[in-house]
C-alpha positions as CSV (number, residue, x, y, z in Angstrom):
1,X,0.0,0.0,0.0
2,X,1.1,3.4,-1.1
3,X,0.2,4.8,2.2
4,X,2.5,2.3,3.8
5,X,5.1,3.2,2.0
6,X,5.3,6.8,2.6
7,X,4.6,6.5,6.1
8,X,7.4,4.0,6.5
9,X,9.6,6.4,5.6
10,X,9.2,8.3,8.9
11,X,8.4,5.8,11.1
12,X,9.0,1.7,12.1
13,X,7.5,-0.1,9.0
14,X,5.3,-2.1,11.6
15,X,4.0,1.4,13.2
16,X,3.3,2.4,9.7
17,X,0.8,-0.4,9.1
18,X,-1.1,0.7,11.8
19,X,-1.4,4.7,11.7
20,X,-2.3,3.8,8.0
21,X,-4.8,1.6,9.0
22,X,-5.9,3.9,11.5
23,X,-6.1,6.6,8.5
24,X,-8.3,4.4,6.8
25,X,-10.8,3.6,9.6
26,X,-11.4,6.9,11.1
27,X,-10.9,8.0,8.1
28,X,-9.3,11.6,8.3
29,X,-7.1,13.3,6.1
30,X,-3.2,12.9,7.2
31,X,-0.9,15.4,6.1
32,X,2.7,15.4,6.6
33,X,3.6,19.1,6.9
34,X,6.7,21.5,7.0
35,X,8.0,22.2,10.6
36,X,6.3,24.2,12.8
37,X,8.1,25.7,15.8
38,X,4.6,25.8,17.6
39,X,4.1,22.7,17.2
40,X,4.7,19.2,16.3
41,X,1.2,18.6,14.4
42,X,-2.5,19.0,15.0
43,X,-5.8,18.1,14.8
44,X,-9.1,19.6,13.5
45,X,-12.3,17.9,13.8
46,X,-14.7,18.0,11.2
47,X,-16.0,21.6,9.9
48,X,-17.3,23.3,6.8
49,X,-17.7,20.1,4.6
50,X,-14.2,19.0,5.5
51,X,-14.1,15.5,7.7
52,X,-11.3,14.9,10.5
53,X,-7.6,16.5,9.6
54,X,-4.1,15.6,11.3
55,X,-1.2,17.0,10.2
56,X,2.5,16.0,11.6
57,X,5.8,17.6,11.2
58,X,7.9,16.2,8.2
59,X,11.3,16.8,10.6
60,X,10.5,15.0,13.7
61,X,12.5,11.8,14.7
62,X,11.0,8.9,14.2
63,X,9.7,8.3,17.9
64,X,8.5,12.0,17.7
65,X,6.9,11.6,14.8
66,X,4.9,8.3,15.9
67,X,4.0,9.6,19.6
68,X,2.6,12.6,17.5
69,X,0.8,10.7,15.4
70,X,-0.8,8.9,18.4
71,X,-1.3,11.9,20.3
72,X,-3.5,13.5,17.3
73,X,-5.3,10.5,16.4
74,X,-6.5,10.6,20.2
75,X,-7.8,14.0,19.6
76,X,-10.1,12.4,16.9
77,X,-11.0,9.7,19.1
78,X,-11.8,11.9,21.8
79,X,-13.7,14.3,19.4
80,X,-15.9,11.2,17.8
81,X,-16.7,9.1,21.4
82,X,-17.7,13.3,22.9
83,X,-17.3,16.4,20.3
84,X,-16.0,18.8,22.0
85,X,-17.7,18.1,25.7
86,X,-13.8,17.7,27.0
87,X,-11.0,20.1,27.3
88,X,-8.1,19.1,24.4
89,X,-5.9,17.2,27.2
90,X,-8.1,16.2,29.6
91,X,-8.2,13.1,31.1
92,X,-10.6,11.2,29.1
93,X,-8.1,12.4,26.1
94,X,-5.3,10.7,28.1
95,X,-7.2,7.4,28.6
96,X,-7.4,7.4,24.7
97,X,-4.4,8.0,24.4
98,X,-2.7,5.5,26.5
99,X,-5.1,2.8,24.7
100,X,-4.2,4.1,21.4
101,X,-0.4,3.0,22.5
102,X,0.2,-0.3,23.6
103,X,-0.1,-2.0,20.1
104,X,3.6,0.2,19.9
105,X,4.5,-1.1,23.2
106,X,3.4,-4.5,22.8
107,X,6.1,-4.2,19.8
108,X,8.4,-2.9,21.6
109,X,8.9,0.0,18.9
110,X,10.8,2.3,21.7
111,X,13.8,2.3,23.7
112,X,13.3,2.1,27.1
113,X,14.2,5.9,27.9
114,X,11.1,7.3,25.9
115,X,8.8,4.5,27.1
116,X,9.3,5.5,30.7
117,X,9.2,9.0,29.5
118,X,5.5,8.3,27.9
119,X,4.4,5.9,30.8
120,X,5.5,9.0,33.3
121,X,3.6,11.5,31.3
122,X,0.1,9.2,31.0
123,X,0.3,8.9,34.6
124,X,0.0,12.8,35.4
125,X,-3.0,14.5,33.9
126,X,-2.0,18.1,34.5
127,X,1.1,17.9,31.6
128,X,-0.4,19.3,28.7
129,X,1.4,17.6,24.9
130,X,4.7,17.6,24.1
131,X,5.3,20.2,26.2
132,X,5.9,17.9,28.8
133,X,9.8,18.4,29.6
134,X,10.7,14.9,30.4
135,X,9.1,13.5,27.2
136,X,10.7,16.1,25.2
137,X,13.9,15.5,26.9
138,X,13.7,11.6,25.9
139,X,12.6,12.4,22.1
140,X,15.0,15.1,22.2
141,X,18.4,12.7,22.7
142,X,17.6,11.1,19.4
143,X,17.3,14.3,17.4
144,X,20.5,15.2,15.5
145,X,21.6,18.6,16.3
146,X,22.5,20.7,14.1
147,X,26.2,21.9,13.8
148,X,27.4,24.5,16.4
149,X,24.0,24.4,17.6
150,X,23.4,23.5,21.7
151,X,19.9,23.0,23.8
152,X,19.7,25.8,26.0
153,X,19.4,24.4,29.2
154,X,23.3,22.9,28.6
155,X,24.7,26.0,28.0
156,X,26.0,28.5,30.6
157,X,24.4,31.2,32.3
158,X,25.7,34.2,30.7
159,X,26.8,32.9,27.7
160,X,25.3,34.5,24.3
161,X,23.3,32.5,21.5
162,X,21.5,33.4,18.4
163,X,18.4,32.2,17.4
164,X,17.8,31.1,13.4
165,X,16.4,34.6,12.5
166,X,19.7,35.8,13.3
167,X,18.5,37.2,16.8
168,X,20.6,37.5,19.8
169,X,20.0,36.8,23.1
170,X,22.1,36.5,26.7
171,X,20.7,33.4,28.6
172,X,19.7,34.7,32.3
173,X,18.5,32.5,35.4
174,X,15.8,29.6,35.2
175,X,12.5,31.2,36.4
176,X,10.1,28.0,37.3
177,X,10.2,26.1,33.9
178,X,11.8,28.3,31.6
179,X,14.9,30.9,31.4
180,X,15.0,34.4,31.1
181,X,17.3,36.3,28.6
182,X,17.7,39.0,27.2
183,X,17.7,40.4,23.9
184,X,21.0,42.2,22.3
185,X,21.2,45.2,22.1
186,X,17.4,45.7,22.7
187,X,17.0,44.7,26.4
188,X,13.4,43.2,26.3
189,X,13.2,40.2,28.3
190,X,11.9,36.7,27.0
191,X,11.4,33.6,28.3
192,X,12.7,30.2,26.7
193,X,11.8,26.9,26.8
194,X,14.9,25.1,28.2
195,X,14.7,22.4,25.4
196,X,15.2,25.1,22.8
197,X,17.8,24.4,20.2
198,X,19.7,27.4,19.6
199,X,23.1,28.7,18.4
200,X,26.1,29.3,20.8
201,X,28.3,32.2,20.3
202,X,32.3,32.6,21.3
């Protein structure tokens, strides 16, 4: 199957077979998309003629990619079993989620780091997505990084770092979750997700 095929190109052959199936049965349209620095894909239910949509970064690692895929499809199931009776992430949408992954586990598709990761974040219904830090952190160690590129949270305090646009930025103190720094020569202060892949500067 065609769908199989292209799929497989992004994820384990055997996960393949089943998000395409999956595609089929809902059905929905699947789209893999260009990144998104938002976000790692999405779903839309149904809406002016159009039926369910998902839509998943093309430059996502392959366990990234797949526990996106899941994550989404568990949006549509959540959205078919109750509309939209239930906040995005809410626990019912975490029940779903956690069914719609043991056929992976049962394969034993991931290494153990990201299937503690996963297990940890199913088991604590306030974390919101990917935005939960240790799940990131465990897709994160099998992302290549780019050359003279560094996540944030490993370089020093102090230290200077540019951002793709060419932006740059002095990395400040953790505040809670994230860091602040400030913007050269500007001043204004932002705050960064620790995770954030950026460039280091001598």
């Amino acid at each position: 199957m065609e769908r199989v095929s292209v799929l497989a190109k992004y994820i384990p052959l055997e996960a393949a077979q089943i998000i395409a199936q999956w595609i089929v049965d809902s059905p929905c349209q699947f789209t893999i998309s260009r990144s998104r620095k938002s976000k790692f894909g999405d779903y839309r239910p149904p809406y002016g003629g159009k039926g369910h949509r998902i839509s998943i970064n093309n430059n996502l690692n392959q366990y990234a990619f797949l526990i996106t895929s899941v994550h989404e499809f568990a949006h549509l199931k959540t959205w078919k079993e109750h509309k939209n009776k239930f906040k995005p992430h809410s626990l019912v949408w975490k029940n779903n989620f956690k069914e719609l992954m043991q056929p992976f586990f049962a394969l034993e598709i991931f290494p153990t780091d990201i299937k503690e990761a996963v297990s940890a974040y199913l088991s604590n219904p306030s974390a919101s997505s990917c935005t939960d830090l240790n799940l990131y952190r465990a897709l994160q160690r099998y992302d290549t990084v780019k050359d003279g590129h560094i996540v944030l949270e490993h370089l020093p305090q102090d230290r200077l770092f540019a951002l793709s646009s060419g932006r740059v930025f002095e990395k400040g103190p953790k505040l809670r979750k994230r860091y602040r720094c400030v913007e050269k020569p500007s001043g204004k202060v932002y705050l960064f997700n620790p995770l954030a892949e950026v460039k280091m500067l001598s």
